[in-house]
C-alpha positions, 0 to 999 in steps of 0.5 A: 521556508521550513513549511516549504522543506515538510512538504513531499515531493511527488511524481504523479503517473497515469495515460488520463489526463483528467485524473492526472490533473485532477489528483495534481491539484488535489495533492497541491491544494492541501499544501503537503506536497508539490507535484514535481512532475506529472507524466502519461507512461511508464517510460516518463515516469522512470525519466522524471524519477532520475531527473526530479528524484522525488519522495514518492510516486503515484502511479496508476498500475495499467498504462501504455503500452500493453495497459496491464501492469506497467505501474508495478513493474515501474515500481519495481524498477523505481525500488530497485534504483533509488531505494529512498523513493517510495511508490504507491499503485493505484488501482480500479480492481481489488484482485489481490493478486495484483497487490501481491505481485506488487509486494512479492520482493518486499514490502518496504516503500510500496502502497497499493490503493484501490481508485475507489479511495483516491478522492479521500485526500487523508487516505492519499496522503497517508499512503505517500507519507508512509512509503516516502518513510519506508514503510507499507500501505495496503488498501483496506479493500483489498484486505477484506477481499483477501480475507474474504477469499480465505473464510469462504471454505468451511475448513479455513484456518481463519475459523480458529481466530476469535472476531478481535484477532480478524479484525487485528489481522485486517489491520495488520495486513494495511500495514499498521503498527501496533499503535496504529492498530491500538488506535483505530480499534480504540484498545490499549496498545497491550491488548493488540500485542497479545492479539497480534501474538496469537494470530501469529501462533494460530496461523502458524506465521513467524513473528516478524518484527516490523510492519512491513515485513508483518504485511508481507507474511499476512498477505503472503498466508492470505493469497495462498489460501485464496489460491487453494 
């Protein structure tokens, strides 16, 4: 039984039945999570979310009836309703701006994925597990999109970062603590301290103390750069 109270409980949203099923079993299979409540729609997924009040949502970001952003306006209004639920979009495009509109009132609570990495089991879990815990997920994919957008000019602001502090940077923007950042790039969790502290010098950014709110002042500088 308490193995039984670990596991996340989810709702699953997206008009394929194939990948509705196929991410199902999936989540299923690797005895984290039971799927509470598989839906088609936008409109099944905001009732199974009252009925079932799951731990996170899944939800494909284009479903009827436009199939344009109905995902993100669903986890706006999931968000704004029950505030302990969290949501991750998926996604088959890396436009950043779609991961932008979804994290432009905050951050807290909300992932964007890119379908490309849906089949990675511990990607897929990781990212419930974060929002279901409050915190932020941006795919890798969209990150490096962002960046790639803000070097492209011979004038950008990036060109004043050493390679270290982009590669922190990227990091940072998935939403990873310093920890996490400390980790993956194998460097004491010192060093990434200093480095986080200078791209938010260099970049002219106000230091923010969470991750979360780290992520939404990164991409917020990224997306802005891409637009100019």
């Amino acid at each position: 039984m308490p193995e039984r109270a670990e596991r996340l409980r989810v709702v699953i949203a997206d008009d394929s039945y194939l990948v509705r099923e196929g991410t199902r079993r999936l989540l299923e299979d690797s005895g984290e999570v039971d799927v509470v409540a598989v839906v088609e729609n936008a409109e099944e997924l905001l009732r199974a979310v009252r009925e079932q009040l799951p731990d996170a949502v899944l939800t494909d970001i284009r479903m009827p009836p436009t199939h344009t952003v109905e995902g993100i306006a669903a986890a706006h209004a999931i968000r704004a309703e029950h505030r302990a639920i969290g949501v991750v979009v998926l996604s088959q495009y890396s436009d950043a701006d779609y991961a932008v509109q979804l994290l432009e009132n905050g951050t807290d609570g909300l992932g964007y994925l890119l379908k490309s990495g849906v089949g990675d089991l511990d990607d897929m879990l990781r990212a419930l597990r974060e929002v279901a815990a409050q915190r932020s997920v941006v795919d890798a994919g969209v990150v490096q999109r962002l960046v790639e957008l803000r070097t492209a000019g011979a004038s950008s602001p990036l060109a004043v970062l050493a390679p270290r502090e982009l590669e922190v940077l990227r990091e940072m923007a998935e939403g990873k603590t310093n920890a996490a950042i400390a980790q993956t790039l194998h460097l004491s969790e010192s060093t990434i301290e200093k480095n986080v502290n200078a791209i938010f010098t260099k970049l002219a950014l106000s230091d923010e103390p969470t991750p979360s709110r780290r992520v939404a002042a990164v991409l917020s500088y990224l997306r802005d750069s891409g637009r100019r």
